[in-house]
C-alpha positions, -999 to 999 in steps of 0.1 A, spaced: -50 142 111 -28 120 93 4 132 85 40 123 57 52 110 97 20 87 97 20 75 63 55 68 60 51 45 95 15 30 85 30 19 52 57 3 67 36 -15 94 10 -21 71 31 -40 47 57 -57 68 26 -72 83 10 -86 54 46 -96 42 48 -113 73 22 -135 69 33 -145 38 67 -153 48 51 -173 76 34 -193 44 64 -210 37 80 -185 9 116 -190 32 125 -153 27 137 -138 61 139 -109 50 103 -103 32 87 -81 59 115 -57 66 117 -55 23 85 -52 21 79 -31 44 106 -4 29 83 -9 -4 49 -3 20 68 32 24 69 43 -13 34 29 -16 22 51 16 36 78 1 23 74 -32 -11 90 -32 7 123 -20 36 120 -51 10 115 -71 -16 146 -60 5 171 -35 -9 178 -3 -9 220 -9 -43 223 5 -66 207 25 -85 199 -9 -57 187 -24 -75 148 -27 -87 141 -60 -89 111 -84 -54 93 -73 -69 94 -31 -107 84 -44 -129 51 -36 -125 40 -66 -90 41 -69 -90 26 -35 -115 -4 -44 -92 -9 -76 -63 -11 -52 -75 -33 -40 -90 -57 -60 -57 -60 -77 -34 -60 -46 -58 -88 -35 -52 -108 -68 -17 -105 -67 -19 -120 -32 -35 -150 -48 -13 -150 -77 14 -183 -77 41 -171 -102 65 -199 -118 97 -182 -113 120 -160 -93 109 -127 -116 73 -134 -106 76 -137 -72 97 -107 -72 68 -84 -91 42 -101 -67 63 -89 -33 65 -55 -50 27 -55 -59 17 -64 -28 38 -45 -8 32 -12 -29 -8 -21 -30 -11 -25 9 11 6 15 -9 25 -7 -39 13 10 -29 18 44 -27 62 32 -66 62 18 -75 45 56 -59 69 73 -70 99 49 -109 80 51 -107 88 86 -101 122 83 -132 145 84 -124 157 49 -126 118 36 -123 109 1 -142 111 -29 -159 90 -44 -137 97 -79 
């Protein structure tokens, strides 16, 4: 069962990963996966800020499918995204890193035998 312990780590693996890669790229920012990967923790968290985890029902809208395949789809076109300037490159890094972390909480909580819900 996935736990705030879990979350907080998956985020940060999750996104330092990706952030990785990207660095790798050529973006020449040392320090991209350990930022993003901080960010990956806020984003792992997220689903739980968002709906509180006081029961074992507690998953609603914000830890759904649908939120997860919007997630998705928009952390995935942010990864594509080539901004023209410092600012844009900065709200891409957070988009991603925030996307993948929050990503990283619905696969852990899909794997649970309670799931999530479709909406």
């Amino acid at each position: 069962m996935a736990n705030a312990t879990l979350h907080t780590v998956a985020g940060f693996a999750a996104s330092a990963t990706v952030l990785a890669i990207e660095e790798r790229k050529g973006t020449k920012q040392p320090a991209l996966p350990l930022a993003g990967g901080l960010i990956g923790v806020v984003g792992g968290k997220l689903p739980d800020l968002l709906e509180p985890a006081t029961s074992p029902n507690h998953r609603r809208f914000c830890h759904s499918a649908v939120v997860a395949v919007t997630v998705g789809i928009a952390t995935y076109k942010l990864y594509q995204w080539q901004p023209t300037d410092a600012w844009g490159e900065f709200l891409r890094i957070l988009g991603i890193a925030l996307g993948v972390g929050y990503l990283s909480h619905l696969a852990l909580d899909l794997a649970t035998p309670k799931g999530l819900p479709l909406v």
